[in-house]
C-alpha positions in Angstrom: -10.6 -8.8 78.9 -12.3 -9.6 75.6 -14.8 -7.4 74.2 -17.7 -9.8 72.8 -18.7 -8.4 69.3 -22.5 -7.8 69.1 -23.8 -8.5 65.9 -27.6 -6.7 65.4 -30.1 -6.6 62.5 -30.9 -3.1 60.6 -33.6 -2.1 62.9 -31.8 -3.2 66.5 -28.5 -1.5 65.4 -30.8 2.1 64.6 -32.3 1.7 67.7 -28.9 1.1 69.9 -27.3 4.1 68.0 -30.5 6.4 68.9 -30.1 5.2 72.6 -26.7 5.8 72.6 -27.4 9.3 71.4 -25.1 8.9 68.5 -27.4 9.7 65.5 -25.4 12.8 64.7 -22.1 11.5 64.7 -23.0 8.3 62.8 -25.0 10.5 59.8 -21.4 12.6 59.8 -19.6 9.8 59.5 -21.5 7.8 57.0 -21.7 11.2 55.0 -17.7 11.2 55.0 -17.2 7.5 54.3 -19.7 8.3 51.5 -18.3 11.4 49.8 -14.7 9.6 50.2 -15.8 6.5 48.1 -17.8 8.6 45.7 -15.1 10.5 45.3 -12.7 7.7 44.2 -15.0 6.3 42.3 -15.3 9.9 40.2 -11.8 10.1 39.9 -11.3 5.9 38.4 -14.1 7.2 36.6 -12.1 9.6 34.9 -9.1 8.1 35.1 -10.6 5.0 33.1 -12.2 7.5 30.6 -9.0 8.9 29.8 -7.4 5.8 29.2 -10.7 4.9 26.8 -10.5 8.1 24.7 -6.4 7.3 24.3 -7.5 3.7 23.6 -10.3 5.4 20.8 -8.2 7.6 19.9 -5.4 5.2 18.8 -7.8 2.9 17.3 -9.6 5.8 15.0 -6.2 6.8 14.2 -5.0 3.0 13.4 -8.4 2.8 11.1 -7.7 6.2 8.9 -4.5 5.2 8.2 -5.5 1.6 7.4 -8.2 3.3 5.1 -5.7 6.0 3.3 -3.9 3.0 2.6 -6.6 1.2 1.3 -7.7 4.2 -0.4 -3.9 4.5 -2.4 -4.0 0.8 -3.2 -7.4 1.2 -4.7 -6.6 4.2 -6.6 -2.6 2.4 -7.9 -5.0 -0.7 -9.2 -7.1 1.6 -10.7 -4.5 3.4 -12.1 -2.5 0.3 -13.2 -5.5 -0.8 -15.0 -6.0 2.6 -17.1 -2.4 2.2 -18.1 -2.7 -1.3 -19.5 -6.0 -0.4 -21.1 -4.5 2.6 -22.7 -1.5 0.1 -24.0 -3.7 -2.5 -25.3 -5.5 0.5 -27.0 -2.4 1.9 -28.7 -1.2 -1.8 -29.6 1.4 -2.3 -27.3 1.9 -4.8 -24.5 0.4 -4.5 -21.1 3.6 -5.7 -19.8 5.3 -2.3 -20.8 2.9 -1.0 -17.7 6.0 -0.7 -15.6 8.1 1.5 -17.9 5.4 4.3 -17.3 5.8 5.9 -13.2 2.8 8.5 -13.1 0.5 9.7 -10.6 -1.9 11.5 -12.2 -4.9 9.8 -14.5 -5.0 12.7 -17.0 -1.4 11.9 -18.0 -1.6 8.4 -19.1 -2.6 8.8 -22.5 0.2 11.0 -23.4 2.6 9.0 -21.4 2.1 5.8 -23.5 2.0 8.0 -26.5 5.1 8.8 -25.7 6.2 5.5 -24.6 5.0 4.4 -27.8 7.1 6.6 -29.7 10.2 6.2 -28.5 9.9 2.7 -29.0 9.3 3.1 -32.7 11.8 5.6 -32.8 14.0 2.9 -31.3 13.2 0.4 -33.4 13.5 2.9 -36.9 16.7 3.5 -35.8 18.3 -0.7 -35.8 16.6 -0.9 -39.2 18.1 2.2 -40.4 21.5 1.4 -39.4 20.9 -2.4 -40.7 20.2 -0.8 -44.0 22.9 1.9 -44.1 25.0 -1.7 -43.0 26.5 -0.3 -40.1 25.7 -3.5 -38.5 27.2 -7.3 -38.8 26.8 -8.6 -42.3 23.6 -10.9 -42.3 25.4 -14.1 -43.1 23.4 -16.2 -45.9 22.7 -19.7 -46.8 26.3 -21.7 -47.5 24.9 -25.0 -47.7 25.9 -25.2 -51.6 29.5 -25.4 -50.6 30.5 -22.1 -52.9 30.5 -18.5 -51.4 29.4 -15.6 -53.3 33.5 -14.6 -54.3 34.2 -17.8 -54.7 31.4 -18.1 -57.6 31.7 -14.4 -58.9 35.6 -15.4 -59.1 34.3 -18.9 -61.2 32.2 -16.9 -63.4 34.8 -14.0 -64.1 36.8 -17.1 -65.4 34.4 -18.4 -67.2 33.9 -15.3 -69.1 37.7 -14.4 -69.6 38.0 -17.5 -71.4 34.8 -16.7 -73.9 36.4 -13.9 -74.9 40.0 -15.4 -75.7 
């Protein structure tokens, strides 16, 4: 036997639940059904929220350190830029920028200073020791075809036979 499914509008359903004398039952149950599917939609509510204040939280913390780093690039141009600025000052070339490794601003003056210094100090030094002739002999022009013995030896000669 087949039950035929009755299919009723709003207001012939209430009234075949009223006749039936199942008012009651069917407010319980709708209540139940109700609080059930509020319920889990509270808890993906939550759920969901969760996930979105991880999801938040990950992006703000993606965006500070893509700022900090920002932030330190910024600051390493700037800083890059004092240096050569403070070089050109002190008549030196900007590519000597890399020689000097500091962090702080206040300290590029006196590092370049000092930069500068040793490089003079350097410098004194090879022409000091060019002069004192610790180095190689400078060799000079010998396109005459006579070396400097070889003409101090022709005029020691020449003089030696003067004075016979």
């Amino acid at each position: 036997m087949e039950i035929e499914e009755i299919l009723l509008d709003d207001k012939d359903f209430e009234a075949a639940i009223r006749e039936a004398g199942l008012t009651k039952s069917l407010e319980n149950f709708t209540s139940r059904t109700g609080d059930k599917r509020a319920t889990g939609a509270v808890e993906t509510y939550k759920k969901n929220l969760n996930k979105k204040d991880a999801t938040d939280k990950e992006r703000l913390e993606e965006l500070e350190k893509e700022l900090s780093e920002l932030k330190a690039g910024k600051a390493k141009d700037s800083l890059t830029s004092q240096i050569k600025a403070e070089l050109k000052k002190q008549n030196l070339s900007e590519g000597l920028s890399k020689y000097i490794t500091i962090d702080d601003p206040e300290k590029i003056v006196e590092s370049v200073e000092n930069l500068k210094n040793d490089l003079l100090e350097a410098k004194q030094a090879d022409i000091d020791s060019k002069l004192k002739g610790e180095g190689p002999p400078l060799k000079g022009d010998t396109s005459s075809g006579t070396s400097i013995p070889t003409a101090v030896k022709a005029y020691a000669e020449k003089i030696s036979d003067i004075k016979k």
